[in-house]
C-alpha positions as CSV (number, residue, x, y, z in Angstrom):
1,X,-111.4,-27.0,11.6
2,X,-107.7,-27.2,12.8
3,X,-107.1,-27.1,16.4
4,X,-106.9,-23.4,18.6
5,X,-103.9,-23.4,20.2
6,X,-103.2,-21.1,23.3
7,X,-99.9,-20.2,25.2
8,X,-99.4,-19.0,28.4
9,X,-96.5,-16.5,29.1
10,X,-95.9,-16.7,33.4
11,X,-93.6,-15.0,35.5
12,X,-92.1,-18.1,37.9
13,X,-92.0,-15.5,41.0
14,X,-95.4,-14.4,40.9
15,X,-97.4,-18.1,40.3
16,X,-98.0,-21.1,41.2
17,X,-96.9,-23.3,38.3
18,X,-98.5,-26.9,38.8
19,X,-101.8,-26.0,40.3
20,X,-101.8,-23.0,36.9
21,X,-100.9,-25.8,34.6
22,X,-102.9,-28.3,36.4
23,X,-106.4,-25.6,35.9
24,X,-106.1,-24.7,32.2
25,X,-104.9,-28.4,31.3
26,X,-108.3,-28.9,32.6
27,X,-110.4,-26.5,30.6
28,X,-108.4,-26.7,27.6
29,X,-108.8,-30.6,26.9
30,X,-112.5,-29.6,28.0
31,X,-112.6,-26.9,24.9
32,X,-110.7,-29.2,22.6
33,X,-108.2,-27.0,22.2
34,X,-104.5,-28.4,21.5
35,X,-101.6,-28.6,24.2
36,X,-101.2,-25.1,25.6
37,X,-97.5,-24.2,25.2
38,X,-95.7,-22.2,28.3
39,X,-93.1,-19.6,28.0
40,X,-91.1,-18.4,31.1
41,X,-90.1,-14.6,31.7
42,X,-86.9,-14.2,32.5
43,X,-85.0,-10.5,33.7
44,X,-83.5,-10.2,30.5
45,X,-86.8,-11.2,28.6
46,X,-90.4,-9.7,31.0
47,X,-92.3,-11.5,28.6
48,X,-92.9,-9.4,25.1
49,X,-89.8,-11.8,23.8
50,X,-91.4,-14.9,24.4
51,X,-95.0,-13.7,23.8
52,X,-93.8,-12.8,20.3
53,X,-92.1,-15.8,19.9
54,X,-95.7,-17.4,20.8
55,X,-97.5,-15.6,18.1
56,X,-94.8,-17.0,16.1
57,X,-95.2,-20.6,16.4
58,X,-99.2,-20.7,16.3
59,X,-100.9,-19.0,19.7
60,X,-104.5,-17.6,18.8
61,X,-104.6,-16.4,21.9
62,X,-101.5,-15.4,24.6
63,X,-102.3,-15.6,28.8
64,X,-100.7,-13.3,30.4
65,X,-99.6,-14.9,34.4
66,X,-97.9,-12.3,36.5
67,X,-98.2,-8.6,37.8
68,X,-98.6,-5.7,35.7
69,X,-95.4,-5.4,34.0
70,X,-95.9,-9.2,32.5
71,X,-99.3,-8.3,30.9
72,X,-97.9,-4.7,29.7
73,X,-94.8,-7.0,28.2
74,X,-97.1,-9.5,26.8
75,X,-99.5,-6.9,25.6
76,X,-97.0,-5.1,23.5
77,X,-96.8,-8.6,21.8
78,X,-100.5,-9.1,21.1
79,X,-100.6,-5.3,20.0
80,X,-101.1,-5.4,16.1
81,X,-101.4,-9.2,15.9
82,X,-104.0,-11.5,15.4
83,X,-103.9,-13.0,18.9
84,X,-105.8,-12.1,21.8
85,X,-104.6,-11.1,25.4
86,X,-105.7,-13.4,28.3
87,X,-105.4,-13.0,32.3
88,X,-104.6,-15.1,34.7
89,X,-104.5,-12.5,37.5
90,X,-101.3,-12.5,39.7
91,X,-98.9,-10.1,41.5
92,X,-100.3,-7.0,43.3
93,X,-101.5,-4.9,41.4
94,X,-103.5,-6.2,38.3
95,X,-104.6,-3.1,37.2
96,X,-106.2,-4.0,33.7
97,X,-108.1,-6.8,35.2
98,X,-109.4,-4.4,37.6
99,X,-110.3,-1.6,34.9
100,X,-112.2,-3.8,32.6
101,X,-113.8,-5.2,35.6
102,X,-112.3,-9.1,35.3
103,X,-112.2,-11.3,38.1
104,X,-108.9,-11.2,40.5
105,X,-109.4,-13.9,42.4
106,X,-111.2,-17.0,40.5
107,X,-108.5,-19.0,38.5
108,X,-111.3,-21.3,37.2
109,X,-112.6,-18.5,35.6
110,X,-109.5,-17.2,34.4
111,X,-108.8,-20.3,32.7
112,X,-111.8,-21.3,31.4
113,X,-112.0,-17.8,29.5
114,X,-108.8,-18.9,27.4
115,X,-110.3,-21.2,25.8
116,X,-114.2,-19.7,25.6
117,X,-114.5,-16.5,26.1
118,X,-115.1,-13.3,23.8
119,X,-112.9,-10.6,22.4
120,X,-113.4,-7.3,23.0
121,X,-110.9,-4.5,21.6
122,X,-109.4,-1.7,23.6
123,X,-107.0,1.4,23.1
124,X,-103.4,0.4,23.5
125,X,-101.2,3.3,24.5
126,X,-97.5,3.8,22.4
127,X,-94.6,5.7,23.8
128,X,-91.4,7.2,22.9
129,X,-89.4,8.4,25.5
130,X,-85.7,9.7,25.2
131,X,-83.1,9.3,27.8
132,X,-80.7,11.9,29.5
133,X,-77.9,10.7,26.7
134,X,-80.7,11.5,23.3
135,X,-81.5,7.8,23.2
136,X,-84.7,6.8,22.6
137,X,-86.7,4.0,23.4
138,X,-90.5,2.6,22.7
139,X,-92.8,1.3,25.5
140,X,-96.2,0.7,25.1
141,X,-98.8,1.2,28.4
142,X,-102.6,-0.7,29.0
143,X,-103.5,1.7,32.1
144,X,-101.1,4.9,33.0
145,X,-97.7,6.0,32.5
146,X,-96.7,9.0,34.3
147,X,-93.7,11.7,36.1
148,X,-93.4,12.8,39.0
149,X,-94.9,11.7,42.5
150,X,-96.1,8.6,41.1
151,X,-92.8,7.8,39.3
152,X,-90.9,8.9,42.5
153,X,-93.0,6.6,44.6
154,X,-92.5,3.2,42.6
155,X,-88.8,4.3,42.1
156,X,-88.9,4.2,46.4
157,X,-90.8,1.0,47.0
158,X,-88.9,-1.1,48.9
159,X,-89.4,-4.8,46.9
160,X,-89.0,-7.0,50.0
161,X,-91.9,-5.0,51.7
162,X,-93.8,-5.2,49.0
163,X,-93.4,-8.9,48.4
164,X,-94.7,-9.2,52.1
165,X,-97.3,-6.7,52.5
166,X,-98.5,-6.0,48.9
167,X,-99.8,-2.7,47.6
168,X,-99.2,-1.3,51.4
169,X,-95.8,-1.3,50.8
170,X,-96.5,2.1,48.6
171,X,-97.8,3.7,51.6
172,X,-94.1,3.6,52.9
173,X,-93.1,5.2,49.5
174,X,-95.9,7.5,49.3
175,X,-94.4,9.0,52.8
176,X,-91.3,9.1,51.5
177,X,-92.0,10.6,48.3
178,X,-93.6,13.3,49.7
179,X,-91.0,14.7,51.4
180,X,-89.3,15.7,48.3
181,X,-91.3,18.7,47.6
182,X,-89.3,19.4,44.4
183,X,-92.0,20.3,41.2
184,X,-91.1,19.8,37.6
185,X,-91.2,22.0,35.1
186,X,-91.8,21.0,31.3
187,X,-93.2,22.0,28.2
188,X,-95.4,20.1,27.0
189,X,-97.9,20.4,23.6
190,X,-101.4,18.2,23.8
191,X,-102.8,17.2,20.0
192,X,-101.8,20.1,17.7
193,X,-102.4,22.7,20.1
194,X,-100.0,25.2,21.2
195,X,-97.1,24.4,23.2
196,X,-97.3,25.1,26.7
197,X,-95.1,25.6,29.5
198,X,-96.4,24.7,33.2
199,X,-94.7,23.4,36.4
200,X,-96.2,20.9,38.5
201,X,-95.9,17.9,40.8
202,X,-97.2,15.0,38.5
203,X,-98.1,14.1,35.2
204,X,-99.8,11.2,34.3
205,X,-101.3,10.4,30.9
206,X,-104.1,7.6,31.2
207,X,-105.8,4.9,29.4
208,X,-108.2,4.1,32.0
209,X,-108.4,5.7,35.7
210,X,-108.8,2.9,38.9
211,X,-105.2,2.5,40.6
212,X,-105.4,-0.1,43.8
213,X,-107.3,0.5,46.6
214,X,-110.1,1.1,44.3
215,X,-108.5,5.3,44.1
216,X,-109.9,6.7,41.2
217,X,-107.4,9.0,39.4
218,X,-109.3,9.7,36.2
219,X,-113.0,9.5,36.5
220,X,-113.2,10.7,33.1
221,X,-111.1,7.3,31.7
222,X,-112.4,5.2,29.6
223,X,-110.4,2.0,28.2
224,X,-112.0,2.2,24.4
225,X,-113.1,5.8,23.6
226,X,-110.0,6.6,21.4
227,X,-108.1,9.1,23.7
228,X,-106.4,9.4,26.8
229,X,-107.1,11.2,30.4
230,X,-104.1,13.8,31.8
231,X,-104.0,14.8,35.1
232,X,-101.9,17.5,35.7
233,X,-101.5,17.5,39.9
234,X,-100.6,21.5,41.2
235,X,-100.4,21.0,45.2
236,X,-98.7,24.1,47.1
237,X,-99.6,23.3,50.5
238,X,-100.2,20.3,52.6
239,X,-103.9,21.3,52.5
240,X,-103.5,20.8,48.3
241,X,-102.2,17.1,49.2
242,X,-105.4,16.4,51.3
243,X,-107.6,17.9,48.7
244,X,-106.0,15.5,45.8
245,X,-106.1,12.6,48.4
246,X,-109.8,13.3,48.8
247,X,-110.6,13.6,45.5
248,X,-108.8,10.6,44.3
249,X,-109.8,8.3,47.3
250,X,-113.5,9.5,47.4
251,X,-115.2,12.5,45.5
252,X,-114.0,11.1,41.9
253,X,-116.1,8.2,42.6
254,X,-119.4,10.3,43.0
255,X,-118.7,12.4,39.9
256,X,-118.4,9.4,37.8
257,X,-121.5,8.1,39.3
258,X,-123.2,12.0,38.6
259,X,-121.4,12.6,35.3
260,X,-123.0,8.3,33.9
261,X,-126.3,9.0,35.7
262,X,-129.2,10.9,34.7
263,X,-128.3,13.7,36.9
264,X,-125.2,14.3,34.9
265,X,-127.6,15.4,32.3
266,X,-129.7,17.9,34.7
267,X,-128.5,21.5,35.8
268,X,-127.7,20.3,39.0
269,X,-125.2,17.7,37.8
270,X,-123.3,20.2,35.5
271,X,-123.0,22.5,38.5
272,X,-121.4,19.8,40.4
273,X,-119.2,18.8,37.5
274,X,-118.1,21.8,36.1
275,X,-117.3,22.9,39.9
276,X,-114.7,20.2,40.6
277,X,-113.6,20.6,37.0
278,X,-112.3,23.9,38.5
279,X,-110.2,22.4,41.7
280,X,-106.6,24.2,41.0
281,X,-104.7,21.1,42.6
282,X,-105.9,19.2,39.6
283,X,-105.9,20.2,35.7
284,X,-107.4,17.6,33.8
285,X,-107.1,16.9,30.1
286,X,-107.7,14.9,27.4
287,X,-105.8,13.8,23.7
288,X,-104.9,11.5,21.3
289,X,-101.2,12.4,21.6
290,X,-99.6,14.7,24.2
291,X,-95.4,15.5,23.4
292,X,-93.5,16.8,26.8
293,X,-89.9,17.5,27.5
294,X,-88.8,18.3,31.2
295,X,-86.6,21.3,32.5
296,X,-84.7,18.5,34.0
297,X,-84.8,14.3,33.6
298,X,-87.3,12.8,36.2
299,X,-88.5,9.3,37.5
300,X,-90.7,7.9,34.9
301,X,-93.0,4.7,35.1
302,X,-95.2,2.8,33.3
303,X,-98.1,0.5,34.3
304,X,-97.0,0.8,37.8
305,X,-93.2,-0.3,36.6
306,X,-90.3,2.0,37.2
307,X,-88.7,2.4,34.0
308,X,-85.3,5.0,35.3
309,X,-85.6,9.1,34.1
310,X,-86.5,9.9,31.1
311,X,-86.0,14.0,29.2
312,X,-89.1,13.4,27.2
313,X,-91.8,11.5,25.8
314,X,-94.3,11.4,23.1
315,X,-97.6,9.2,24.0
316,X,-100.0,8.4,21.7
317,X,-103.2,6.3,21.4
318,X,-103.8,3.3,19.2
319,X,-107.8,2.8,19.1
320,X,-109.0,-0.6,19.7
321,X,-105.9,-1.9,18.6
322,X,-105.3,-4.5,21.2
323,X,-108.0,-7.5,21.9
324,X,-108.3,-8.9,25.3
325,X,-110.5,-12.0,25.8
326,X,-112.8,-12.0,28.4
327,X,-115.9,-14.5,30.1
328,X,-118.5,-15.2,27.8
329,X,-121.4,-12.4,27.7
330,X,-118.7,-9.7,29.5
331,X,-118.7,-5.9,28.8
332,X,-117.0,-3.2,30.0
333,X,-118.6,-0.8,31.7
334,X,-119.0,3.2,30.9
């Protein structure tokens, strides 16, 4: 049997390079594996370039070293391949790790499941979105990708706080997001349903639903059921904002726990349900493809990445299309 062969794709800004090369040296000569081959991200190249280039030359499986817009770049890579998607957890955010419930702060572990851990396949979201000027460009998204307030906020984070104090550097943006109370109206049309016109404050389409901070956005979400979680947020008043904030921060938490238990199944648990179905600050929906095109261009981001404004977009939902390797005996939980 030839020798596996693994690469790791690392952003040189958000690691540690020795003591990373140092741990999977370790566990790879443990495994029997060849020499794992690195591959820096650059501005110019975030890492699907290299990743690709990876694939190319032999990688079975491609590690993915940096924050969320690394593993999204990498991931776009691995999407369609034959390789697999590793983490090494880094940056501030690592919102897939979180999601699929990997550990965040073990690089032992991290390392070691290169080399001997298990595939398991999740959806991989596509996009299309077109610019002010008609061009159009593709993007693909592991967690959300979303207009408005959240797309404001990231647009507004100020890097060198963040650098310094983390994901409480978006509580500065969040503050200042919020004073602009401008809405956005779009049209937008969900599977092939009717096309619908709506205006609201955010749009975000997701493949799973924890943000940091452990908020829960989509309690519905689920990373390999084959379609995406909208949430459509409708605040009027201050009073709306503290409803949403409550729901996200707390009450979405219970219902998952309700809708997954027993109870979800009892006439008690629908009532519950089915009543915060109803909140009017949030419209929740679900789809394998969802087309929108905005009154006017708007902040757009992606995997917690400011990508610039965007007219429209098309997402759509590639079904276990992507595999991500994980420890030995790991499942994600529903």
């Amino acid at each position: 049997m030839p020798e596996q062969t693994a690469a790791v794709v690392y952003n040189p800004t958000k690691v540690d390079l020795p003591t990373l090369q140092r741990t999977v040296r370790r566990f790879e000569q443990e495994a029997g594996w060849a020499e794992t081959r690195w591959y820096e991200t650059s501005v110019e190249d975030t890492g699907k370039g290299v990743a690709t280039r990876a694939i190319e030359e032999g990688a079975t499986v491609v590690a993915a070293a940096g924050g969320d817009g690394t593993v999204r770049a990498v991931a776009e890579a691995v999407h369609g391949s034959d390789a697999a998607l590793a983490l090494l957890p880094s940056g501030t955010g690592n919102l897939l790790a979180r999601n699929m419930h990997l550990p965040l702060d073990s690089l032992d572990t991290s390392a070691q499941t290169i080399f001997s851990g298990d595939d398991l396949t999740i959806d991989f979201g596509t996009l299309q979105v077109e610019r002010e000027s008609g061009e159009r460009e593709p993007f693909g998204f592991l967690v959300m990708a979303g207009l408005g307030l959240d797309a404001r906020m990231l647009a507004n984070t100020n890097d060198d706080l963040k650098r310094k104090v983390g994901w409480l550097a978006y509580v500065d943006s969040l503050i200042r997001s919020l004073r602009d109370s401008n809405g956005i109206e779009f049209r937008f049309r969900l599977d092939d349903g009717p096309t619908r016109a709506l205006r609201a404050h955010t749009v975000i389409v997701g493949n799973c639903g924890t943000l940091q901070a452990n908020a829960m956005l989509l309690p519905d979400a689920v990373i390999d059921d084959g379609v995406f979680d909208i949430v459509v947020l409708r605040p009027r008043t201050i009073l709306g904002w503290l409803r949403i904030v409550a729901r996200v921060f707390w009450e979405n938490a219970i219902l998952r726990w309700v809708n997954r238990s027993r109870l979800g199944s009892s006439a008690a648990g629908r009532r519950i349900v089915n009543g915060a179905k109803k909140e009017r600050t949030l419209r929740y929906l679900r789809g394998t493809s969802m087309t929108l095109r905005l009154e006017h261009a708007d902040e757009f981001e992606i995997d917690g990445d400011s990508i610039g404004k965007v007219a429209a977009f098309r997402a759509e939902i590639d079904p276990a299309s992507l595999r991500v390797r994980v420890p030995k005996g790991h499942r994600i939980p529903h």
